[in-house]
Structure formats: C-alpha cells, structure tokens
PyMOL Python script that loads the backbone (N, CA, C, O; Angstrom):
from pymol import cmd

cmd.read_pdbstr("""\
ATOM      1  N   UNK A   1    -195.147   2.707 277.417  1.00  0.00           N
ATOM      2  CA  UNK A   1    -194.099   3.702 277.232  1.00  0.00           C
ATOM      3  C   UNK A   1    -194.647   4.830 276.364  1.00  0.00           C
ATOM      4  O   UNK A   1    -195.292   4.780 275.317  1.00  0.00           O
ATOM      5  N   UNK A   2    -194.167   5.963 277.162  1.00  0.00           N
ATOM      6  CA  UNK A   2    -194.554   7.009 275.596  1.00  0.00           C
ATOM      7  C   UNK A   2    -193.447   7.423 274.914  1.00  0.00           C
ATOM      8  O   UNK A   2    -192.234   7.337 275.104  1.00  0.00           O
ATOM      9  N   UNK A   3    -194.411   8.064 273.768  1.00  0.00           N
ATOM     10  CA  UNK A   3    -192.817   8.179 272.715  1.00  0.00           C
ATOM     11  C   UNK A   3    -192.903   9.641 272.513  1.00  0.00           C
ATOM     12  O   UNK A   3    -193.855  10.350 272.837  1.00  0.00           O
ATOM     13  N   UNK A   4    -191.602  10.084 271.835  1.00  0.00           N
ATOM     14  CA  UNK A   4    -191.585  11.568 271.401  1.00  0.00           C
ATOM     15  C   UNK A   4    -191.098  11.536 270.047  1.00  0.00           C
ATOM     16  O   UNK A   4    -190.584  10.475 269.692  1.00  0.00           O
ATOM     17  N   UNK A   5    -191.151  12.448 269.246  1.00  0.00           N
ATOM     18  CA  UNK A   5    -190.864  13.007 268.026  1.00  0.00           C
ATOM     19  C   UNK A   5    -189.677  14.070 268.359  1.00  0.00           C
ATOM     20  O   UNK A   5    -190.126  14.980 269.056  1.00  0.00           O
ATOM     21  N   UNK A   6    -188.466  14.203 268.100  1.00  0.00           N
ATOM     22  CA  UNK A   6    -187.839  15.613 268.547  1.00  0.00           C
ATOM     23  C   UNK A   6    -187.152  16.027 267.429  1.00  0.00           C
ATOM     24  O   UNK A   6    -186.301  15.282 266.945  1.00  0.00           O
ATOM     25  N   UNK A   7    -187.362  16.967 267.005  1.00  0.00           N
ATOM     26  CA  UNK A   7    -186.886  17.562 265.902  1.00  0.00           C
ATOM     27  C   UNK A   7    -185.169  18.226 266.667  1.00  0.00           C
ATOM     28  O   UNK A   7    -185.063  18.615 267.830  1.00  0.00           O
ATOM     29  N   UNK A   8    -184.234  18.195 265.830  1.00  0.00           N
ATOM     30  CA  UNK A   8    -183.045  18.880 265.957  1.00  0.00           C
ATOM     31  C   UNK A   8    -182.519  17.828 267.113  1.00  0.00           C
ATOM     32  O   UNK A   8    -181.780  18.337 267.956  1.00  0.00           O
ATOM     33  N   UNK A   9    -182.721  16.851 267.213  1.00  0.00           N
ATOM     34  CA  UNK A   9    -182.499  16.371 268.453  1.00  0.00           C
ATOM     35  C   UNK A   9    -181.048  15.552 268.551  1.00  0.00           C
ATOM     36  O   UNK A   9    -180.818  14.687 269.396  1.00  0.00           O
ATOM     37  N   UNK A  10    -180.192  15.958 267.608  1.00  0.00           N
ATOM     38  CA  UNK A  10    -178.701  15.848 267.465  1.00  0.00           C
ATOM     39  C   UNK A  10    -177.661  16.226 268.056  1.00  0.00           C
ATOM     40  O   UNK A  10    -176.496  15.829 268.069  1.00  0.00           O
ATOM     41  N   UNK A  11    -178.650  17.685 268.930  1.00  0.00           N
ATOM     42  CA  UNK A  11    -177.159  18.819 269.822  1.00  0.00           C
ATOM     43  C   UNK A  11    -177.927  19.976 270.116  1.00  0.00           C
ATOM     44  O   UNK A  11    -178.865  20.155 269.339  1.00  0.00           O
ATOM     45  N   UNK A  12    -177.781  20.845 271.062  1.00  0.00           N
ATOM     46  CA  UNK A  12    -178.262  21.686 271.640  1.00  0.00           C
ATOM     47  C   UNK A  12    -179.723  21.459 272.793  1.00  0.00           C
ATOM     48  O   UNK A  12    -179.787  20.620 273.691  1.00  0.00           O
ATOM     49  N   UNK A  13    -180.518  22.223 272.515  1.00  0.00           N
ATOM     50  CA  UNK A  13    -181.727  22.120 273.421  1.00  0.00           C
ATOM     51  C   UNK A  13    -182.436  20.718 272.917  1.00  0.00           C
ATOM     52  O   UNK A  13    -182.829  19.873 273.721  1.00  0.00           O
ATOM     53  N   UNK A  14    -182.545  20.583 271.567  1.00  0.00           N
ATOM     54  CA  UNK A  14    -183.159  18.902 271.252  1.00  0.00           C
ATOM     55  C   UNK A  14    -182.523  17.845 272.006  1.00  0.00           C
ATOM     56  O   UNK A  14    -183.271  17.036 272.555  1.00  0.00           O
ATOM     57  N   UNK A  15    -181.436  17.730 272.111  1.00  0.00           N
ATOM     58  CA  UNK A  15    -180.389  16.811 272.527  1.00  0.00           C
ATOM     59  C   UNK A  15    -180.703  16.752 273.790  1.00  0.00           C
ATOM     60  O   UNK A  15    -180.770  15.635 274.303  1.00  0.00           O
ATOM     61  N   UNK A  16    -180.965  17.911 274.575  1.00  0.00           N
ATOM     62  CA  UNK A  16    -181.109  17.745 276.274  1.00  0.00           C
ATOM     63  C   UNK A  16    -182.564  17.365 276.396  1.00  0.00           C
ATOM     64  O   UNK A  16    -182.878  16.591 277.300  1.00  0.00           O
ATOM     65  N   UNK A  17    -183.557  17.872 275.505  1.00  0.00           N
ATOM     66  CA  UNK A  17    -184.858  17.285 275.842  1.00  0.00           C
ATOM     67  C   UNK A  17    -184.883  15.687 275.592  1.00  0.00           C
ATOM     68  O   UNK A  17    -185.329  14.878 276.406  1.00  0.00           O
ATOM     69  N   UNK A  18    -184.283  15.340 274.222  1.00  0.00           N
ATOM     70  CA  UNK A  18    -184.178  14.245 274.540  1.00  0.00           C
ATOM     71  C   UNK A  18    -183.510  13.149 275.618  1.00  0.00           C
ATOM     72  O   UNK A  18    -183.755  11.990 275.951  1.00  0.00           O
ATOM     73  N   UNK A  19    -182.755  13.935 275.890  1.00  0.00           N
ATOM     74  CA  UNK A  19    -181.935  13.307 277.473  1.00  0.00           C
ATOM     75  C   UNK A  19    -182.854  13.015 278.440  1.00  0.00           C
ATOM     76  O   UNK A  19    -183.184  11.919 278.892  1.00  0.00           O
ATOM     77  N   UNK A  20    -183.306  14.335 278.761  1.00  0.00           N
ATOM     78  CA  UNK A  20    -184.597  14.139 280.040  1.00  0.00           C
ATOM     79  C   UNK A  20    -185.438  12.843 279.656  1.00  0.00           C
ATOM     80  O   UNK A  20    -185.693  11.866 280.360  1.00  0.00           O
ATOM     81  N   UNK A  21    -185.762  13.086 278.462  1.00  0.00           N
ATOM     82  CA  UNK A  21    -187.233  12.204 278.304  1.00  0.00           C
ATOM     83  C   UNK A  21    -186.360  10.548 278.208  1.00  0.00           C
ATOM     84  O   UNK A  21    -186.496   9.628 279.014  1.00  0.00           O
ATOM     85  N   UNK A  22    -185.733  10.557 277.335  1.00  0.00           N
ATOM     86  CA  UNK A  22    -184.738   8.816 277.713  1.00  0.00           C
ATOM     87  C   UNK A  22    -184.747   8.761 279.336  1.00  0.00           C
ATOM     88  O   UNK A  22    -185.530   8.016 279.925  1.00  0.00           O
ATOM     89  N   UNK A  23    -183.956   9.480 279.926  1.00  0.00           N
ATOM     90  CA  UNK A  23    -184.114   9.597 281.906  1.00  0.00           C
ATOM     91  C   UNK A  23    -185.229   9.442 282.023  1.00  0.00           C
ATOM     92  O   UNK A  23    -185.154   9.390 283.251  1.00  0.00           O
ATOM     93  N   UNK A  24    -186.437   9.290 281.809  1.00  0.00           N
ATOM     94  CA  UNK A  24    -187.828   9.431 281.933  1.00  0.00           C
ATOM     95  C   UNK A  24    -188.475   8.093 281.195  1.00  0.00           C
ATOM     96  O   UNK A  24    -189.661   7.794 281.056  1.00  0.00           O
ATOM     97  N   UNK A  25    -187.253   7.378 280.762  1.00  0.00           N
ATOM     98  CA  UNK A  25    -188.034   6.111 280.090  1.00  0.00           C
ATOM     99  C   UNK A  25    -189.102   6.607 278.847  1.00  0.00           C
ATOM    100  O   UNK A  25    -190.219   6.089 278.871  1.00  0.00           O
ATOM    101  N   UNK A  26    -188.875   7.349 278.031  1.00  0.00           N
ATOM    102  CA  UNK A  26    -189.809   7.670 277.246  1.00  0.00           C
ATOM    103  C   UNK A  26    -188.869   7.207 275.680  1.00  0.00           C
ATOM    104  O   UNK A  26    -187.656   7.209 275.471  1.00  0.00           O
ATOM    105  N   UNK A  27    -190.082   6.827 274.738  1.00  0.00           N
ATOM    106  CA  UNK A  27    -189.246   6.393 273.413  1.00  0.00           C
ATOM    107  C   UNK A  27    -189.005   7.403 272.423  1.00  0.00           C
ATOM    108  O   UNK A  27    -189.848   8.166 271.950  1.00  0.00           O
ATOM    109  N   UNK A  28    -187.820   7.344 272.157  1.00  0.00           N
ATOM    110  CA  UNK A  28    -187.325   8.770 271.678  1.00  0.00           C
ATOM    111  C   UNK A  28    -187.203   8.589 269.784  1.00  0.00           C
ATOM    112  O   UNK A  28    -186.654   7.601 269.297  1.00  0.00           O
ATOM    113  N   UNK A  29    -187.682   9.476 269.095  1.00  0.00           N
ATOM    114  CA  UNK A  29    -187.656   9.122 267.459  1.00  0.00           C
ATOM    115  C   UNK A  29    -186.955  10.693 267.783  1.00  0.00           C
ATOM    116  O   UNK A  29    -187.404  11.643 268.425  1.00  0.00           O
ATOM    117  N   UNK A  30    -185.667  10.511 267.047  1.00  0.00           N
ATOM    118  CA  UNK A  30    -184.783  11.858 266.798  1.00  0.00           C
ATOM    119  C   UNK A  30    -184.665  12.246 265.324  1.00  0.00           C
ATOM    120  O   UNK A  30    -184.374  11.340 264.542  1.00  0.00           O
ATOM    121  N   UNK A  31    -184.849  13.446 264.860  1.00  0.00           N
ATOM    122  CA  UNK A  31    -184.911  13.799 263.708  1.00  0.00           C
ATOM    123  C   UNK A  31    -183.447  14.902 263.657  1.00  0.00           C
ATOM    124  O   UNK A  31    -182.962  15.702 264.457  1.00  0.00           O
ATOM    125  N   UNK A  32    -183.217  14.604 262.760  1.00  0.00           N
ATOM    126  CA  UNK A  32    -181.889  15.724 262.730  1.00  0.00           C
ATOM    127  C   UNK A  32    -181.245  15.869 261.233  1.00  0.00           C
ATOM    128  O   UNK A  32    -181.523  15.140 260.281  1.00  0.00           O
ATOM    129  N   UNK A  33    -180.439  16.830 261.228  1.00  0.00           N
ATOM    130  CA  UNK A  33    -179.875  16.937 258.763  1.00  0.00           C
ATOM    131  C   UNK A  33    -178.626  17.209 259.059  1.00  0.00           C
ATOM    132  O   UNK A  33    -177.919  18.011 258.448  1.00  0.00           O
ATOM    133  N   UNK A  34    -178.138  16.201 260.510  1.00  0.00           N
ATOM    134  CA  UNK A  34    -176.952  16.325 260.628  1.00  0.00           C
ATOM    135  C   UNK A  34    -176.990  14.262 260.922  1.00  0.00           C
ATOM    136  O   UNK A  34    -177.404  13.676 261.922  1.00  0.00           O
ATOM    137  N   UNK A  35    -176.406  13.662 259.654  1.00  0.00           N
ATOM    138  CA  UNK A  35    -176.288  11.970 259.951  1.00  0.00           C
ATOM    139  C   UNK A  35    -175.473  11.830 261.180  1.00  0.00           C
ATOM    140  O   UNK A  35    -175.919  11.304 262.200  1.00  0.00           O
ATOM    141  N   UNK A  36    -174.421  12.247 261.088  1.00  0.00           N
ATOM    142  CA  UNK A  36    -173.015  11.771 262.231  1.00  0.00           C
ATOM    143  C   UNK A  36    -173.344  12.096 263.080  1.00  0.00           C
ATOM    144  O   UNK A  36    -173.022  11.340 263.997  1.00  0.00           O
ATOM    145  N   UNK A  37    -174.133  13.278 263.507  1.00  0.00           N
ATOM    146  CA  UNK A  37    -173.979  13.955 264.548  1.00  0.00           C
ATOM    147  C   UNK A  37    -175.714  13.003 265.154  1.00  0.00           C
ATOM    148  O   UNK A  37    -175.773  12.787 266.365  1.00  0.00           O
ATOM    149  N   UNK A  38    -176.801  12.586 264.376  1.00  0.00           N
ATOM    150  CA  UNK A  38    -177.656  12.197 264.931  1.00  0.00           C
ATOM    151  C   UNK A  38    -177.273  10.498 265.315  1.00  0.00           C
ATOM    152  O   UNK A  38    -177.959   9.951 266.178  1.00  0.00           O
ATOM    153  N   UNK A  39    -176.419   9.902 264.790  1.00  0.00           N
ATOM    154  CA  UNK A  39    -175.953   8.542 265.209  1.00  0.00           C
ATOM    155  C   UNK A  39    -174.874   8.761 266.134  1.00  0.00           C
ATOM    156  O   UNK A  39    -174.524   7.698 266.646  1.00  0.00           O
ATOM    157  N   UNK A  40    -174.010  10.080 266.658  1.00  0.00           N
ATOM    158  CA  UNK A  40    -173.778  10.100 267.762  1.00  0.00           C
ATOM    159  C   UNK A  40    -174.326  10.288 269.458  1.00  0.00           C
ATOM    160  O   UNK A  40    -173.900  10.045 270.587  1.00  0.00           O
ATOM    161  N   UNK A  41    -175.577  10.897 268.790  1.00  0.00           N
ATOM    162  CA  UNK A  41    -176.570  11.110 269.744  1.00  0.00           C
ATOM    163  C   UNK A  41    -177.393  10.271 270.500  1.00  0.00           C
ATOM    164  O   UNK A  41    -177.743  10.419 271.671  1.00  0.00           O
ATOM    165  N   UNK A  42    -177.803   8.939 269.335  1.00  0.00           N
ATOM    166  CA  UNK A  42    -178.468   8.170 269.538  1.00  0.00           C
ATOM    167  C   UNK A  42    -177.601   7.136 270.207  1.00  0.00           C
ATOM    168  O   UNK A  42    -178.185   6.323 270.924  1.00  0.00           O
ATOM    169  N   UNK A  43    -176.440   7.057 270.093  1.00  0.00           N
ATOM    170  CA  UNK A  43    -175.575   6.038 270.916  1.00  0.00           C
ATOM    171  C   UNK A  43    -175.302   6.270 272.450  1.00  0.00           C
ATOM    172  O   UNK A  43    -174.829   5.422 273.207  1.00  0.00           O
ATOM    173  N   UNK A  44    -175.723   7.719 272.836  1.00  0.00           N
ATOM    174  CA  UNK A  44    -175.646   8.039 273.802  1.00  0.00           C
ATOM    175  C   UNK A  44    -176.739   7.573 274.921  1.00  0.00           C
ATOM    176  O   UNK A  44    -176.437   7.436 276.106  1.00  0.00           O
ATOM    177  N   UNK A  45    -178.560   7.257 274.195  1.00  0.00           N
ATOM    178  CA  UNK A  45    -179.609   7.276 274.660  1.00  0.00           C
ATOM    179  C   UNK A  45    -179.619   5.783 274.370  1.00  0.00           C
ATOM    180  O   UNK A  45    -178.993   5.112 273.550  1.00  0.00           O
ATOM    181  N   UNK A  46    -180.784   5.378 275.562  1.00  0.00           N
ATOM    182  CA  UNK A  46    -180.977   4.225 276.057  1.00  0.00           C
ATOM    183  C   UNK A  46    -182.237   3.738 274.838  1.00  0.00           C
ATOM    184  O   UNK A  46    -182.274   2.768 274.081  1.00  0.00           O
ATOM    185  N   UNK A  47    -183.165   4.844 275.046  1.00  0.00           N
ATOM    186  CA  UNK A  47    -185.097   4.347 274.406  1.00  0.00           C
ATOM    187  C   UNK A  47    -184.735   4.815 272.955  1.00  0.00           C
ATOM    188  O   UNK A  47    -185.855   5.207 272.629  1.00  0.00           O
ATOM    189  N   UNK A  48    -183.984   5.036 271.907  1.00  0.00           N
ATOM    190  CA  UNK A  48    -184.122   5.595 270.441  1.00  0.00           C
ATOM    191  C   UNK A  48    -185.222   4.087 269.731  1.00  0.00           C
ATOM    192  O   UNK A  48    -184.912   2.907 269.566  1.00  0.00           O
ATOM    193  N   UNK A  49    -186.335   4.714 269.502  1.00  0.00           N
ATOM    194  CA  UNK A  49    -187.064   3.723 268.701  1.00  0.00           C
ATOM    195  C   UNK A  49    -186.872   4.258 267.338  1.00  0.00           C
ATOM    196  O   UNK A  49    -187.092   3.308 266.586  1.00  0.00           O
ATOM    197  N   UNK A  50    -186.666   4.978 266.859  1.00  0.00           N
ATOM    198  CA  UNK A  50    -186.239   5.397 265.439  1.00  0.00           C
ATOM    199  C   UNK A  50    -185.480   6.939 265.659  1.00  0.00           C
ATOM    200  O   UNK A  50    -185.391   7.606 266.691  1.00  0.00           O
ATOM    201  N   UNK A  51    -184.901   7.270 264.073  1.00  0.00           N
ATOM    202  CA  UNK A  51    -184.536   8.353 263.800  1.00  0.00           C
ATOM    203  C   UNK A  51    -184.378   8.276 262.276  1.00  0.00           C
ATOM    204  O   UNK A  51    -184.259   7.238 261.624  1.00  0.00           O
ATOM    205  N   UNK A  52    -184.400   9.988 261.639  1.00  0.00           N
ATOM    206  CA  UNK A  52    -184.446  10.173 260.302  1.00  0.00           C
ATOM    207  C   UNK A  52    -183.287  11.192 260.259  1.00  0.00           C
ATOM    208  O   UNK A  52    -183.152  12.045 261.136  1.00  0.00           O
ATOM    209  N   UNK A  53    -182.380  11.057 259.105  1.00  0.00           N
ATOM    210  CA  UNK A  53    -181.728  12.066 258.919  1.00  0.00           C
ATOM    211  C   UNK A  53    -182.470  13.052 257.785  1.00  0.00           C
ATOM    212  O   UNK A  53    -182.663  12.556 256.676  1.00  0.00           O
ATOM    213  N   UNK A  54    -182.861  14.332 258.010  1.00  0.00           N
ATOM    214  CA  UNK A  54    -183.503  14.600 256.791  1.00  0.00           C
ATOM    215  C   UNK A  54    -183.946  16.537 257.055  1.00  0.00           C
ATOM    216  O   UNK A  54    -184.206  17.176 258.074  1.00  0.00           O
ATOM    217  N   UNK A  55    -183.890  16.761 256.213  1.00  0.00           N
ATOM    218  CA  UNK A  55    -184.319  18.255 256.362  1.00  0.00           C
ATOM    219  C   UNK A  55    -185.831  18.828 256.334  1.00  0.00           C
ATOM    220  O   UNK A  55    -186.348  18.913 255.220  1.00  0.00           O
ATOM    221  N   UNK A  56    -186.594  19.233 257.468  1.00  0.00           N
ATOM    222  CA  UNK A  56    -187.691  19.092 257.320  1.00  0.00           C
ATOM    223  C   UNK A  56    -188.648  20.478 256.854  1.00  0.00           C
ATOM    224  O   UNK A  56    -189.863  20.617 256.710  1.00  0.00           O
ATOM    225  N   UNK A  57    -187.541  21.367 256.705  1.00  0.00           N
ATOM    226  CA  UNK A  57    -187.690  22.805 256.238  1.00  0.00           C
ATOM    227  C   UNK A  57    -188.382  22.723 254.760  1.00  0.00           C
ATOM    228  O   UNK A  57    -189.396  23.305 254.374  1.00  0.00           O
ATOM    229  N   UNK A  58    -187.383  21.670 253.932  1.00  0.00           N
ATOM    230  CA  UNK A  58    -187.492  21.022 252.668  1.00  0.00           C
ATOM    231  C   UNK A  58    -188.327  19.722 252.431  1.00  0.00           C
ATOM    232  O   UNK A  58    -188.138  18.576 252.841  1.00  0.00           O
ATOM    233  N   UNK A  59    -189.572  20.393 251.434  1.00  0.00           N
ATOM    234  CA  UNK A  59    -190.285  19.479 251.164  1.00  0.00           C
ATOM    235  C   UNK A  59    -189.677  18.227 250.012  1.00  0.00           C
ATOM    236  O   UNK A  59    -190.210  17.119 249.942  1.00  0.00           O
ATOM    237  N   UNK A  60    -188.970  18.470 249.503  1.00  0.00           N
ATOM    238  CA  UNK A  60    -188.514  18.302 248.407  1.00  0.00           C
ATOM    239  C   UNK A  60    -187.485  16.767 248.662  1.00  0.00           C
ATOM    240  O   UNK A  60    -187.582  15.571 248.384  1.00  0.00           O
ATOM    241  N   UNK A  61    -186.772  17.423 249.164  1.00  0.00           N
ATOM    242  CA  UNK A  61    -185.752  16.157 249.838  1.00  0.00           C
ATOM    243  C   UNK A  61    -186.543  14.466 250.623  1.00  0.00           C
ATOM    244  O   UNK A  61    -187.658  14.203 251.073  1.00  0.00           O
ATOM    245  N   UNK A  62    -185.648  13.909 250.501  1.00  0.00           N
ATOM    246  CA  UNK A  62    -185.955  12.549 251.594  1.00  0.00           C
ATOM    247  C   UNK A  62    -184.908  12.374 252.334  1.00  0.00           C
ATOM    248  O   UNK A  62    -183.738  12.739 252.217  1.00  0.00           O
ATOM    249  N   UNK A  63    -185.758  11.460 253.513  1.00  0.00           N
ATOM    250  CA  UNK A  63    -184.930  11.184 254.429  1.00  0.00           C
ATOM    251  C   UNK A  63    -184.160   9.959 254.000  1.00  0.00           C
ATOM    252  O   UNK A  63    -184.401   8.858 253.504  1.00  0.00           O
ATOM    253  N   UNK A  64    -182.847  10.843 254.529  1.00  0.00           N
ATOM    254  CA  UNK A  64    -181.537   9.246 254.348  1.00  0.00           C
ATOM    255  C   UNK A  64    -181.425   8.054 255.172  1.00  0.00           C
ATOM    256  O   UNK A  64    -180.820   7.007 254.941  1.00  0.00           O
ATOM    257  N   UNK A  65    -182.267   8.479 256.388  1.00  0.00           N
ATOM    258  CA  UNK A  65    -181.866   7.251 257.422  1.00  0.00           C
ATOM    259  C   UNK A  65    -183.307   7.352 257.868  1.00  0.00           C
ATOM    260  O   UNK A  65    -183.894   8.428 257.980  1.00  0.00           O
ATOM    261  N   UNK A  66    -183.928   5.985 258.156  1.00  0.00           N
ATOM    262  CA  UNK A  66    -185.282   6.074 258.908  1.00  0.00           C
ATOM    263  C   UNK A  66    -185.342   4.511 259.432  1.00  0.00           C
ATOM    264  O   UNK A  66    -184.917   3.500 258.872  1.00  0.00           O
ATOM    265  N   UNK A  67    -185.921   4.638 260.525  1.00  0.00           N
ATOM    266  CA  UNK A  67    -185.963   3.575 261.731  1.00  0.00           C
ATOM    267  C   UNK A  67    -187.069   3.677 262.505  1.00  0.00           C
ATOM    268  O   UNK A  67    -186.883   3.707 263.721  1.00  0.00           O
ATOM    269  N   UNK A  68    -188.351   3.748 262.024  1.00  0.00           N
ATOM    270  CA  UNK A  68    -189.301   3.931 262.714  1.00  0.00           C
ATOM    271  C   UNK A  68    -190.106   2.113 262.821  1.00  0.00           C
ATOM    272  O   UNK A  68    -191.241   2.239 262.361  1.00  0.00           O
ATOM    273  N   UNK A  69    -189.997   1.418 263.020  1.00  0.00           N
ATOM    274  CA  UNK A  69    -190.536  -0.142 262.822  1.00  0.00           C
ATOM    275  C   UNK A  69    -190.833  -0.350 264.406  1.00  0.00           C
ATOM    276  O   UNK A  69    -191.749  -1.116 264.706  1.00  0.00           O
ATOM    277  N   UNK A  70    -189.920   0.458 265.678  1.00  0.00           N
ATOM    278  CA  UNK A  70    -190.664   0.007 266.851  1.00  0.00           C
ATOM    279  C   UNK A  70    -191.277   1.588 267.252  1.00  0.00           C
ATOM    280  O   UNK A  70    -190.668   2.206 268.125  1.00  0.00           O
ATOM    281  N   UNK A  71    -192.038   1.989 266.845  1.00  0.00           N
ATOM    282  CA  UNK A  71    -191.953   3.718 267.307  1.00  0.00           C
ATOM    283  C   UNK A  71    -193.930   3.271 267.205  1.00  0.00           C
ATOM    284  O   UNK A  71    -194.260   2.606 266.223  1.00  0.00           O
ATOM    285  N   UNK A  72    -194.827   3.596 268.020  1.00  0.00           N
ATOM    286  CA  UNK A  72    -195.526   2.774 268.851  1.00  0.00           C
ATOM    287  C   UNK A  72    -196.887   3.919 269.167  1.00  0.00           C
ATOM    288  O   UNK A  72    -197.747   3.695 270.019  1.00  0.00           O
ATOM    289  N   UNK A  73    -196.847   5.399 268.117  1.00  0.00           N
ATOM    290  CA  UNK A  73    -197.305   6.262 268.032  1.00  0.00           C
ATOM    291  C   UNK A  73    -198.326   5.983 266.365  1.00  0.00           C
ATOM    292  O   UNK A  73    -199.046   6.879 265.925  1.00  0.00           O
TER     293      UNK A  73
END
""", "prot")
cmd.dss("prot")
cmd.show_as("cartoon", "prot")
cmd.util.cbc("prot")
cmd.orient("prot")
C-alpha cells in the first residue's frame, strides 16, 4: 500500500485529494488545526493510518492528536 501525508486534509481541496487517494486504496496520514473537523473527516475514509491535529505554520506549538503507529513510510 502506499501512503500519503496531506496537509489541510480536513475540508476543501485536502479533503478531496484525500478522497481520491482512500478510492485508490492508498494510506492516508491527515494533518489538519482543525480537531473536529479532522476526526470528522477521518470517519468518512476507509485507509486513515494516522492523523495530527496541529499547526504546521508554527514551529512552536505541538501536535494534540497523533496516530502514526501503522503509517508504513
């Protein structure tokens, strides 16, 4: 399986790339600095091998949510 990294991948153009690529059997790690909105996303997709809630603009901050243990990259 391959995997992806998708930044913003909570809603808008992230959200649909990640669509395709789940349709595509591919393992999806979603990054997003929106929590609710990235655990609504991920309930939608079949392959989520992880996701982080976290702002990546900001070095400074950490991520609140991380699930990377089957992510295979």
């Amino acid at each position: 399986m391959r995997n992806a990294v998708i930044t913003g991948g909570s809603r808008g153009i992230g959200l649909a790339i990640a669509t395709e690529l789940d349709r595509r059997d591919w393992g999806i790690f979603l990054v997003s600095q929106h929590d609710d909105a990235l655990r609504s996303a991920s309930s939608r997709l079949r392959h989520v091998v992880g996701m982080a809630a976290t702002d990546l603009g900001d070095g400074d901050r950490k991520s609140t949510r991380l699930n990377s243990s089957h992510l295979g990259i």
